[in-house]
C-alpha positions as CSV (number, residue, x, y, z in Angstrom):
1,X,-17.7,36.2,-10.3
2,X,-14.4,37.3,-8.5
3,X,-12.0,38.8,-10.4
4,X,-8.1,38.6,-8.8
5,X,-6.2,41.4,-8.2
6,X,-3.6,41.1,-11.1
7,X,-5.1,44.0,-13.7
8,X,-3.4,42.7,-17.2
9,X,-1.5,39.6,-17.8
10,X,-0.5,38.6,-21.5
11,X,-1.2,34.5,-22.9
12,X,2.2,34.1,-22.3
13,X,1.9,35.8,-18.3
14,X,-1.0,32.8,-17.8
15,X,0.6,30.0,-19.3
16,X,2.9,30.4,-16.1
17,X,0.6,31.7,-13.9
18,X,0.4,30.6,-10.5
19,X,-1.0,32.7,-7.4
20,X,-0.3,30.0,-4.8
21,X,-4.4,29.1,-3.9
22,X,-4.8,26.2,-6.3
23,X,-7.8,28.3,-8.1
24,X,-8.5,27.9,-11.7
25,X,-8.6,31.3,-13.8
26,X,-9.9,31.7,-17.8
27,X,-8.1,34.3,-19.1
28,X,-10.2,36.7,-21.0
29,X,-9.4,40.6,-22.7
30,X,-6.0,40.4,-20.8
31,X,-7.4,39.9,-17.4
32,X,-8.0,36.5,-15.0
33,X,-11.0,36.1,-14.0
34,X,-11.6,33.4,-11.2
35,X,-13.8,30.3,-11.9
36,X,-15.7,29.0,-9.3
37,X,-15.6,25.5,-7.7
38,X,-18.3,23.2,-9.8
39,X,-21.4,21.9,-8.0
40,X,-21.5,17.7,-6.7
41,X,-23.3,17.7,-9.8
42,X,-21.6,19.3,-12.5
43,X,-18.6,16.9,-11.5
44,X,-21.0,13.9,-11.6
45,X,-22.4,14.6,-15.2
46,X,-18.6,15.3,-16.6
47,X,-17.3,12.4,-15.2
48,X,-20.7,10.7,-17.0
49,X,-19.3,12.1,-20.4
50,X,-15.7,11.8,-19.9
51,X,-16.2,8.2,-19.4
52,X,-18.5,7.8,-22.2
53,X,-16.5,9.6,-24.4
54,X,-13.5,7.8,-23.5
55,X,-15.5,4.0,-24.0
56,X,-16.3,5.5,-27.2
57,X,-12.4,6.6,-28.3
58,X,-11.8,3.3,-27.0
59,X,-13.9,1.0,-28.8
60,X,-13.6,3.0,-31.9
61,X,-10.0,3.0,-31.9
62,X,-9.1,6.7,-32.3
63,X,-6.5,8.4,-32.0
64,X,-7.9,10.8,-29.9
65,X,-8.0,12.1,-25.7
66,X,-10.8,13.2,-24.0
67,X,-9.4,15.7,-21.1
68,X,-11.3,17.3,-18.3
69,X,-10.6,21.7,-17.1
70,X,-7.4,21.9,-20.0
71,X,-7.3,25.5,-21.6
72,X,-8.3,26.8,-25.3
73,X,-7.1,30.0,-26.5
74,X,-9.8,31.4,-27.6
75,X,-7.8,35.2,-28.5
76,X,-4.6,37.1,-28.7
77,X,-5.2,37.3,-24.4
78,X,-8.4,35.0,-23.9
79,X,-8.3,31.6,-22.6
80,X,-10.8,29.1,-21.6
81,X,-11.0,26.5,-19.1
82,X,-13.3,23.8,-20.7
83,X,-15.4,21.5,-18.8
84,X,-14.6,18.4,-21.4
85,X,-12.9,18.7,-24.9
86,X,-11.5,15.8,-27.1
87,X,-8.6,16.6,-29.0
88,X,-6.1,14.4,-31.2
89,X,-2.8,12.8,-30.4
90,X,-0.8,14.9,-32.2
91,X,-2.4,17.8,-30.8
92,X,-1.5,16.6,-26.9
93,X,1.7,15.3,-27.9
94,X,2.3,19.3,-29.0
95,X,1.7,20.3,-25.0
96,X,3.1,16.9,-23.2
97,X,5.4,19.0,-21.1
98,X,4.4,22.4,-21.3
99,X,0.8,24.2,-19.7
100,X,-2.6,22.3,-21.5
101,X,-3.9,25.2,-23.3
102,X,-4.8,24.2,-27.0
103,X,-4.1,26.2,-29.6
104,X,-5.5,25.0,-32.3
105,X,-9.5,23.8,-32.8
106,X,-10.1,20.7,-30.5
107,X,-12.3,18.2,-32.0
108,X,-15.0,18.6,-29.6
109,X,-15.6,20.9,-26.4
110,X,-18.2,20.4,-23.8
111,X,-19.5,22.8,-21.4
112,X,-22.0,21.9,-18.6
113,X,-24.3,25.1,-17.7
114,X,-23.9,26.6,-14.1
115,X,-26.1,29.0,-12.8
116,X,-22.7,31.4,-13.0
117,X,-22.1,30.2,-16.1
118,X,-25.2,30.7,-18.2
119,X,-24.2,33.8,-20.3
120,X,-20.4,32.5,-20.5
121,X,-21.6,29.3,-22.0
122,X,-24.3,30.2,-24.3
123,X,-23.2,33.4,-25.6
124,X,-19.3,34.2,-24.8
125,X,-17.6,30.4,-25.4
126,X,-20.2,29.8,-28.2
127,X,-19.3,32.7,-30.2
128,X,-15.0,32.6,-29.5
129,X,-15.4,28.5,-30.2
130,X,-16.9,29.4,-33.4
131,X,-14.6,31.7,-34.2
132,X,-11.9,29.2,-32.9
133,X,-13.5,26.4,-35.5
134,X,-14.3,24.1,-32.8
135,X,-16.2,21.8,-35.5
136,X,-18.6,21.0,-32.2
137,X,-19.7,22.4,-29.0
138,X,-22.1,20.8,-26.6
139,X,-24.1,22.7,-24.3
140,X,-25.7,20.8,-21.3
141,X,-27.5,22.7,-19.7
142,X,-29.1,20.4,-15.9
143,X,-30.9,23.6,-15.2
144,X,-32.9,23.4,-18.5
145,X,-32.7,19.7,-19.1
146,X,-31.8,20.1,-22.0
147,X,-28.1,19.6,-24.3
148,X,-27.1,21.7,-27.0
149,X,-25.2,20.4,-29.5
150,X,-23.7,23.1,-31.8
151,X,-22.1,21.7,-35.3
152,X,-20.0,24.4,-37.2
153,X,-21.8,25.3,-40.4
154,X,-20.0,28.0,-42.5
155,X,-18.3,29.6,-39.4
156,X,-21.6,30.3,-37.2
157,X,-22.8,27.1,-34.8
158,X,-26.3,25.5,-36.3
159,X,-28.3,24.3,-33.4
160,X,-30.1,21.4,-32.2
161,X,-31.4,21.0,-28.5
162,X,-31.8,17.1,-27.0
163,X,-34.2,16.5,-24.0
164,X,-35.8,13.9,-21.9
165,X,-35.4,10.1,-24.1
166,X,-34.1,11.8,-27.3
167,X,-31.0,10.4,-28.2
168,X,-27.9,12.7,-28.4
169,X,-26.7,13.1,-32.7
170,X,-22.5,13.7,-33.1
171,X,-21.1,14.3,-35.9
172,X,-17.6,13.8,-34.0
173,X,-19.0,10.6,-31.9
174,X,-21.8,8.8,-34.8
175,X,-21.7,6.0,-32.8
176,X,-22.4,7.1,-29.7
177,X,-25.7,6.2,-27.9
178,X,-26.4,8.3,-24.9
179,X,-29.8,9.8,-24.1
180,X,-30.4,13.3,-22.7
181,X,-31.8,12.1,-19.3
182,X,-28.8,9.7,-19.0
183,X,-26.3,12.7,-18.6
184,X,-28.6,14.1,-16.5
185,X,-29.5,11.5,-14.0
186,X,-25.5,10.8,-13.8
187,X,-25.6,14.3,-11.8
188,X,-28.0,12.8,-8.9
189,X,-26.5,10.5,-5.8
190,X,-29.3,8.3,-5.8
């Protein structure tokens, strides 16, 4: 991973921040550090659980948004780009005209696994979400065929890992009926 030239920016430096090349930074101990361009299909499976997410806000009725890449502060000068999170109204309508970087716990964050992005997502964002109060954090992992859904138990993540046919358990979305391999077939062209 690239890091930019800037050495130390503050929360408030990065809420701002633009170097001119249209690339996405996390901010993280005070410094940017560049995330790379997601794989054909990392974008496919997100788009998979964006849209099932947002069927499922939908026909449920709540008042909540599902939104793609938007920030979470995560520290006093950390920031993280999140691959999916669904937060409420109230807490979008707090951001509607300023930089989307959540401040408070959304309702739900999801992360899909890179091969760059393997210690990131299972140790770094799980332990700063916790420590957040993200109530819970999926993990899917296409390298490992496998999704981690992490519920918040007591302010440490209690853990239970979906594969093949098993059907994915939410305590945010109970409703929901996705299977493992259908968020992972979403990422193939064919």
């Amino acid at each position: 991973m690239l890091t930019t030239p800037v050495t130390s920016i503050t929360f408030e430096e990065y809420l701002t921040y633009d170097d001119g090349t249209g690339f996405h930074y996390e901010l993280v101990d005070g410094k940017l550090e560049l995330m790379n361009p997601p794989t054909i299909e990392h974008f496919l499976i997100t788009k998979f659980l964006e849209q099932a997410l947002d069927a499922e806000i939908q026909r449920c009725s709540f008042p909540w948004l599902c939104f793609r890449e938007s920030g979470v502060r995560t520290g006093r000068s950390k920031s993280r780009l999140t691959d999916l999170c669904v937060v409420t109204l109230e807490q979008a309508r707090e951001l509607i005209n300023v930089s989307a970087v959540f401040q408070s716990p959304p309702l739900l964050i999801i992360e899909v696994v890179s091969p760059e992005s393997v210690k990131r997502d299972y140790r770094h964002k799980r332990s700063e979400y916790a420590a957040l109060e993200v109530p819970e954090y999926w993990i899917v992992d296409p390298m490992a065929a496998k999704i981690s859904i992490l519920l918040l138990e007591e302010g440490l993540y209690e853990e239970t890992v979906f594969t093949a046919s098993q059907q994915i358990i939410s305590q945010v979305f109970p409703e929901l009926a996705i299977a493992a391999d259908q968020v992972f077939s979403a990422g193939n062209l064919g």
